[in-house]
C-alpha positions in Angstrom: 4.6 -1.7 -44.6 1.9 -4.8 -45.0 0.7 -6.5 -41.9 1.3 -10.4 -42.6 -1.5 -13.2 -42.0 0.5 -14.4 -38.8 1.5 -11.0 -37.6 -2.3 -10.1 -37.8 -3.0 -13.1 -35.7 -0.4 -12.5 -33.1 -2.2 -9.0 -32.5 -5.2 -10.9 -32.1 -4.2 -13.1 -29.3 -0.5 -12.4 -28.7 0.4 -14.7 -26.4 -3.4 -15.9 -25.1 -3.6 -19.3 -27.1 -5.8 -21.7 -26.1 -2.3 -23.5 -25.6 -1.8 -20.9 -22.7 -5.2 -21.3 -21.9 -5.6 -24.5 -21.2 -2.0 -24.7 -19.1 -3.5 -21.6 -16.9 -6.9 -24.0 -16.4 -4.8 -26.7 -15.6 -3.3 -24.6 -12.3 -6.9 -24.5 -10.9 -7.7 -27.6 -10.6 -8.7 -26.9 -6.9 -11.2 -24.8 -8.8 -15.1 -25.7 -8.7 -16.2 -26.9 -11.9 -18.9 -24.0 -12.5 -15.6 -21.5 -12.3 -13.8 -23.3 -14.7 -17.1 -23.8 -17.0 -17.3 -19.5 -16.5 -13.8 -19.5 -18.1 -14.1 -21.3 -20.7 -17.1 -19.8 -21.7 -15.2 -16.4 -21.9 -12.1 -17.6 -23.2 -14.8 -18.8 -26.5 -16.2 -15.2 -26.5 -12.8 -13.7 -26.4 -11.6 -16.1 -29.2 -14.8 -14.9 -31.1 -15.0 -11.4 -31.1 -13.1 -9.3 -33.2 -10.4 -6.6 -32.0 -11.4 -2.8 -31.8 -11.8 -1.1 -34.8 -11.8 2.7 -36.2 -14.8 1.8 -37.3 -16.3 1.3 -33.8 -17.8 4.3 -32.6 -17.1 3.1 -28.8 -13.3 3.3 -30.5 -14.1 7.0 -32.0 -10.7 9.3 -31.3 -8.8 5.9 -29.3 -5.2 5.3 -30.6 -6.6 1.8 -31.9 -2.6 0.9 -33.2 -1.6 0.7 -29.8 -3.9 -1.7 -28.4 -2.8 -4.5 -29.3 -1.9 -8.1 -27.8 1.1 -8.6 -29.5 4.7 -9.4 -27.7 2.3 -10.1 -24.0 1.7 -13.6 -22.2 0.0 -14.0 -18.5 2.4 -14.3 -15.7 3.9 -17.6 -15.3 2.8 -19.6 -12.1 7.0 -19.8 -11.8 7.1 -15.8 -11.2 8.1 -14.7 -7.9 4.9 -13.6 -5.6 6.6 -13.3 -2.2 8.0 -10.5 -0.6 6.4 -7.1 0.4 5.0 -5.4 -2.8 5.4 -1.5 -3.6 4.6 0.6 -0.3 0.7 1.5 -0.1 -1.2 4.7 0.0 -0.4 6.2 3.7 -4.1 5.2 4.8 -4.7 4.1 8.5 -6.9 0.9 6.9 -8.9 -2.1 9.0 -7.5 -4.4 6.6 -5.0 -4.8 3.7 -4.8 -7.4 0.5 -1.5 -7.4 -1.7 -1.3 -9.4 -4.6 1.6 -9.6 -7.2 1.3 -10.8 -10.4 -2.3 -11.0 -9.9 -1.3 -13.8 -6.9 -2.1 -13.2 -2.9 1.5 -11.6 -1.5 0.4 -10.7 1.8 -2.8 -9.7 4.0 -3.9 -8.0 7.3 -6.8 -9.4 8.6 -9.9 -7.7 10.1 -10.3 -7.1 13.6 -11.7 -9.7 15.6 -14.7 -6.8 16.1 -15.0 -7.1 12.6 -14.9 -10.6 11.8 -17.0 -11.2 14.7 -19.9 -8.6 12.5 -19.8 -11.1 9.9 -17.1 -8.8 7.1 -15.2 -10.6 5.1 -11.8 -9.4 3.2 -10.2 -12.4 1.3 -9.3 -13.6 -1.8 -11.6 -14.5 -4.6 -10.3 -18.0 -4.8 -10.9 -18.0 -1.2 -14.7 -17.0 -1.6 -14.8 -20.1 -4.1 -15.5 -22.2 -1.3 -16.5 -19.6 1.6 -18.8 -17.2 -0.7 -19.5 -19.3 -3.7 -23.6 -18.0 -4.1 -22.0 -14.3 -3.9 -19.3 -14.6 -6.5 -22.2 -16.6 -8.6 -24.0 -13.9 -8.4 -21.8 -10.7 -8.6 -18.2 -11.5 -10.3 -18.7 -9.8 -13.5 -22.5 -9.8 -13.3 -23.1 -7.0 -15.4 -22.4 -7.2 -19.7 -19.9 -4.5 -21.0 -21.5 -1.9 -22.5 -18.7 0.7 -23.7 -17.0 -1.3 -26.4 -14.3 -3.5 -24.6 -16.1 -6.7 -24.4 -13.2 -8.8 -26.0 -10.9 -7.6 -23.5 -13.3 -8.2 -21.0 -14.0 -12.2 -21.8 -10.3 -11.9 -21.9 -10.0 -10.8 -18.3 -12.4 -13.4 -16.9 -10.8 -16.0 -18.4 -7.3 -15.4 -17.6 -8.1 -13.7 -13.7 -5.6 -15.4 -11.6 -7.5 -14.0 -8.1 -8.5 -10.6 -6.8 -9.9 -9.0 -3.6 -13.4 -10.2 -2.4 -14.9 -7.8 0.1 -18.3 -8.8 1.7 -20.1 -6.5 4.2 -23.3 -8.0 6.0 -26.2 -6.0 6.5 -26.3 -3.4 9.0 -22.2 -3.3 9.4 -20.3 0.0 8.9 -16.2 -0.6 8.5 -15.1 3.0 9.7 -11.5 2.7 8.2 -10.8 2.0 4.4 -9.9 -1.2 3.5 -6.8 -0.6 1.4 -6.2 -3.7 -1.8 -2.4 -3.0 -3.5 -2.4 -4.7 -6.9 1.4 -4.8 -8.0 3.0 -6.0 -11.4 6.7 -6.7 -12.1 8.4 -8.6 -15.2 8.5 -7.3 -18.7 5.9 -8.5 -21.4 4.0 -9.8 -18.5 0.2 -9.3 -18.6 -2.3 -9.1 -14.9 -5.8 -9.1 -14.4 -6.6 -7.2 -11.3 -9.6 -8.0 -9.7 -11.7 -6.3 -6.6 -15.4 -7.3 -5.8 -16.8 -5.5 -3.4 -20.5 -6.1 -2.3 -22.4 -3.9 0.5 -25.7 -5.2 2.2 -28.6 -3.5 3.4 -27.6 -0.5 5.4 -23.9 -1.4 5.1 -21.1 0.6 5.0 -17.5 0.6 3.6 -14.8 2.5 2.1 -12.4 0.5 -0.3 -8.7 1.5 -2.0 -8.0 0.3 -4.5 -3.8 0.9 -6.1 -2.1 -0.2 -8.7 1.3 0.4 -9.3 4.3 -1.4 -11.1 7.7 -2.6 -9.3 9.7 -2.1 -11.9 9.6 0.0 -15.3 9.0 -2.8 -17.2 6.4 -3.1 -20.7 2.8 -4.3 -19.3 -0.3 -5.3 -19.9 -3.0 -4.5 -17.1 -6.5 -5.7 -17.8 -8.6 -5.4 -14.9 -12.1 -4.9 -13.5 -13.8 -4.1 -10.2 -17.5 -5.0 -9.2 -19.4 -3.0 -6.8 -22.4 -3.7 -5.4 -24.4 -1.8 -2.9 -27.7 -2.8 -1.4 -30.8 -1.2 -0.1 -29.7 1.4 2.0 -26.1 0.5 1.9 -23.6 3.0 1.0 -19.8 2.8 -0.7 -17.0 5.2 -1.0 -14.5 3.4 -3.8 -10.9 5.2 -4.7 -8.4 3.9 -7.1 -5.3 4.8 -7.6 -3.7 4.0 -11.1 0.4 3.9 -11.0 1.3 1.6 -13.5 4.6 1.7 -15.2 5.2 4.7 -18.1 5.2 1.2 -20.4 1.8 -0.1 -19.8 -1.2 -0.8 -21.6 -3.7 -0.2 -19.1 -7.8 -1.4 -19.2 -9.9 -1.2 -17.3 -13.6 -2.0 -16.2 -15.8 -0.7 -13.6 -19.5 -1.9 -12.6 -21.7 -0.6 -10.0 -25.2 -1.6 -8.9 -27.0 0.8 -7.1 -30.3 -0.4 -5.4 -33.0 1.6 -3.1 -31.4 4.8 -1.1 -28.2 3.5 -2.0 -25.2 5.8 -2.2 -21.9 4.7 -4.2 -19.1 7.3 -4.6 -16.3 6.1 -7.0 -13.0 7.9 -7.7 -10.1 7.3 -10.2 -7.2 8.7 -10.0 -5.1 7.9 -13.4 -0.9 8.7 -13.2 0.3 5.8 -15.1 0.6 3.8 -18.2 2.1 4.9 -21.9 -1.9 4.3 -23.2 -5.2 3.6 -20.7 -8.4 3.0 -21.2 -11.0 3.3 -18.3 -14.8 2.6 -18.7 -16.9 3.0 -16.0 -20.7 1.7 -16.0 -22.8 2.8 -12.9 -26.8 1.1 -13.1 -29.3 3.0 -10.8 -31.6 -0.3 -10.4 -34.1 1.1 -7.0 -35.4 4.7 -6.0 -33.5 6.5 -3.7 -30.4 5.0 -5.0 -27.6 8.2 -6.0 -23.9 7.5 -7.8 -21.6 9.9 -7.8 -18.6 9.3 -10.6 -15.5 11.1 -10.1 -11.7 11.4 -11.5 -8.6 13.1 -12.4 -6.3 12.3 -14.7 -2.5 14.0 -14.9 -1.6 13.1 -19.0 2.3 14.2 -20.1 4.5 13.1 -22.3 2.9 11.7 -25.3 0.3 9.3 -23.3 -3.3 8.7 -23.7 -5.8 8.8 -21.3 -9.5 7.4 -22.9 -12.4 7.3 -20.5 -15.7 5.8 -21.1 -18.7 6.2 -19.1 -22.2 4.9 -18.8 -24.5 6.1 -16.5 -28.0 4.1 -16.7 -30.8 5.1 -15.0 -33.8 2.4 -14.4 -35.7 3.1 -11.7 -37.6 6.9 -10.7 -36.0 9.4 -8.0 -32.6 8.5 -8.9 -29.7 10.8 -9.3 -25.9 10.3 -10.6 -23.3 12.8 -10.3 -20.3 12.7 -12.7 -17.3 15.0 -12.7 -13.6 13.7 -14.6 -10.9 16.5 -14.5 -8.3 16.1 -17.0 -4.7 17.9 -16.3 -2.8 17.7 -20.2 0.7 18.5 -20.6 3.3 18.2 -23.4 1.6 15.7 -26.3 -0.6 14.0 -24.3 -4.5 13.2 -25.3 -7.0 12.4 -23.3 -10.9 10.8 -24.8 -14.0 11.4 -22.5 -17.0 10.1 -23.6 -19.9 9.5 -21.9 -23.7 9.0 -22.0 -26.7 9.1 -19.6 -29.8 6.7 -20.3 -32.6 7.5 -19.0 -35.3 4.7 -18.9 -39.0 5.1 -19.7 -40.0 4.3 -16.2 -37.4 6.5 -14.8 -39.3 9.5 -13.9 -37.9 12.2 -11.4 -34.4 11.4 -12.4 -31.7 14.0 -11.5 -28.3 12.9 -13.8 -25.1 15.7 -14.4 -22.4 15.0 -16.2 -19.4 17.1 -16.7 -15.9 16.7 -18.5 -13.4 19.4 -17.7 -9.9 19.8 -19.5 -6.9 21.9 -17.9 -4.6 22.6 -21.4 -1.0 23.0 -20.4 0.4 22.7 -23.5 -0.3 24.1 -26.7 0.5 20.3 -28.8 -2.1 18.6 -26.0 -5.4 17.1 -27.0 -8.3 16.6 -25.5 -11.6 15.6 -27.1 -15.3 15.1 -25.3 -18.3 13.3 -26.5 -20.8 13.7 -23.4 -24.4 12.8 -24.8 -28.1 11.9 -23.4 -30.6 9.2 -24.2 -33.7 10.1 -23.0 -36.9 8.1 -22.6 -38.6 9.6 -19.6 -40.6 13.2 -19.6 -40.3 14.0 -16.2 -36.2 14.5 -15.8 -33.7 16.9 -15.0 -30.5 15.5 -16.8 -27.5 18.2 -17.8 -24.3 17.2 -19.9 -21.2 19.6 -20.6 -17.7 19.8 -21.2 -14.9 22.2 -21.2 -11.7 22.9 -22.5 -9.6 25.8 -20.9 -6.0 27.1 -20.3 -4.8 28.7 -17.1 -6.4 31.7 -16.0 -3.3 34.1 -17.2 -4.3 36.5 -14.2 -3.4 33.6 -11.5 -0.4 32.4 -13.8 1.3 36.1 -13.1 0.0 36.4 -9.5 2.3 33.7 -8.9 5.2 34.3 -10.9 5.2 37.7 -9.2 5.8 36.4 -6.2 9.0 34.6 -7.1 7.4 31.1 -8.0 8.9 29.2 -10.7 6.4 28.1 -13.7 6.9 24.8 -13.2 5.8 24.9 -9.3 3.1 27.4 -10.5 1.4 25.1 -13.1 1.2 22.2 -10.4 -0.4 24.6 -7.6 -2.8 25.6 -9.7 -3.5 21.8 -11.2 -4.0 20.9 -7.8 -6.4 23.9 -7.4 -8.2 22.3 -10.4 -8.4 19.3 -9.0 -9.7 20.0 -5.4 -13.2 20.4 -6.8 -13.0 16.5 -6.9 -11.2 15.6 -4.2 -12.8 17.4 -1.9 -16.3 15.3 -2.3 -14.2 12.9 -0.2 -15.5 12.6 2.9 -12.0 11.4 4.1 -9.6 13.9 5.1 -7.0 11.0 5.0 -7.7 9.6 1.8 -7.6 12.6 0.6 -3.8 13.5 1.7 -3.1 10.6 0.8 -4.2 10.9 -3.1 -3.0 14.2 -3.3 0.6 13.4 -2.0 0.8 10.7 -4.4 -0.3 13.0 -7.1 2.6 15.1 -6.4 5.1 12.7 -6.8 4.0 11.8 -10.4 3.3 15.1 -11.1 5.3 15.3 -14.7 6.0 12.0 -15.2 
């Protein structure tokens, strides 16, 4: 059947007029004038660039049908945001944020040690006035490179608030800091938001989860900056647990500078259809980023993951390693490239996509690639696609284990590769438990 003129334009902006706009501008009016001047300027770039296409080579295998903005609208500033969101991680943290429906919904502060070393864990519309040269200077620095730029105008002009974590120079935070971003209401659509930025010789370990309270249809368009100076070094985790309804986005950026060291893990359980791009820039020598995640796809979901790993100065290395666990009809897209600058000499980049086929109607399809323009590298790409080993498959059944509990044992064997790069033991059992209790979903 024919798309119609106005259906066509409901796709394009569903329920993001500049009607809307303008309303969700009016609630910040406590907002500095060079905040509100940043969102306008996206909500023009979001109004002007066009929608994915098939087309789009950043598009290439994506279900393009089902993104789409149609039958969503941002959370009202009459939804509820009080009460005690969806129970975090079980991680021992020096600090939690909660927000629901993208507004603050309850915080632990920082030790008095802590605050007294200068660290900061707030809001972002907080930092307006306490950190306003840092969130100048960081928020969404970085242009989006891996094909969702509308969506990302769209995010920074409709971000309600978000987590701002500031380290000073010299301070390590030995317990994560743990930010739960939770969504309820059907049709509703949040834009999650962690900035995290690491001084000199600082050190911090952030959570990131995001989970739905109800099973309701969503729309989740989020992004998370990290930043980590000379020296500095930052462990990242997130946790995605959005509803089995969602349409899930989402944007990372890291900034690596001299001897620099940024772990990131994602951990992907949720949504019917998400889309995770990840851009890591290796800016200083020294400066390593190691990109890591796991992904459990059933049912008939989608799981598309796009990564960029750029490297721009000599005696940089980047590590990246996504595990994909496919049941049923699920698909899963990896595609990702490493740039290597002309002035990048000595660069040390992997990359590797690794697919765990539990089903005979799953799909998986990898696109790793290089881009070379230094002579003096050691870059390797590669990706797998493989069943269970049908030796380990019977060992198990032997011994009186039924094959549903015998695929997930040896998923998780797949998966410990990754998880156990986290230096964390707790984190760790914390990620796998809550693996377990999706496992199948």
């Amino acid at each position: 059947m024919a798309v119609t003129a106005p259906e066509a334009a409901a796709d394009l902006v569903g329920g993001f007029t500049a009607g809307v706009f303008e309303r969700h501008i009016a609630g910040l009016s406590a907002a500095p004038d060079w905040w509100l001047g940043r969102k306008r300027s996206a909500y023009a770039r979001f109004e002007a660039l066009a929608m994915p296409s098939r087309t789009d080579e950043g598009w290439r295998f994506s279900n393009i049908s089902g993104v789409t903005l149609g039958g969503y609208s941002p959370v009202g500033a009459d939804a509820p945001a009080t009460g005690a969101p969806h129970a975090p991680l079980a991680v021992d943290s020096a600090a939690t944020l909660a927000f629901l429906n993208g507004r603050p919904a309850g915080a632990a502060a920082v030790s008095g040690a802590l605050a007294a070393k200068g660290v900061t864990v707030s809001t972002l519309s907080a930092a307006l006035a306490s950190h306003p040269d840092l969130l100048r200077e960081h928020f969404m620095a970085q242009p989006q490179k891996l094909g969702s730029a509308k969506f990302a105008a769209l995010h920074e002009a409709f971000v309600q608030d978000g987590a701002f974590i500031h380290v000073p120079r010299g301070v390590e935070v030995d317990r994560p800091i743990l930010v739960v971003h939770a969504a309820s209401g059907p049709g509703g659509a949040v834009f999650p938001h962690t900035l995290v930025i690491a001084e000199d010789n600082a050190r911090v370990t952030v959570v990131d989860y995001f989970v739905s309270e109800d099973g309701s249809r969503l729309f989740a368009c989020g992004a998370n900056d990290l930043y980590a100076g000379h020296g500095a070094r930052i462990a990242y985790a997130a946790a995605q647990c959005w509803s089995l309804e969602a349409l899930s986005l989402q944007f990372n950026s890291t900034v690596v500078r001299r001897d620099a060291r940024v772990q990131s893990l994602n951990v992907h359980l949720g949504a019917r259809q998400a889309r995770h791009e990840s851009l890591s820039q290796l800016q200083a020598p020294g400066g390593f980023s190691e990109m890591l995640a796991v992904t459990v796809a059933s049912g008939s979901r989608e799981f598309d993951q796009r990564t960029l790993q750029i490297h721009q100065a000599p005696h940089t290395k980047s590590d990246l390693l996504y595990k994909n666990a496919l049941l049923d009809r699920s698909r899963t897209i990896f595609s990702g490239l490493i740039v290597v600058d002309p002035d990048a000499q000595k660069t040390d980049a992997y990359q590797s996509n690794r697919n765990l086929m539990l089903s005979d109607d799953a799909e998986s399809n990898s696109l790793p690639g290089l881009e070379i323009q230094a002579n003096d590298v050691r870059c390797t790409h590669g990706a797998t696609s493989s069943r269970i080993d049908p030796e380990q498959e019977f060992y198990l059944k032997s011994r009186g284990i039924p094959p549903k509990a015998a695929n997930e044992l040896l998923i998780f064997g797949f998966f410990e590769e990754v998880l156990n790069r986290l230096e964390s033991e707790e984190l760790h059992a914390a990620l796998r438990t809550l693996i377990r209790t999706r496992f199948g979903a």
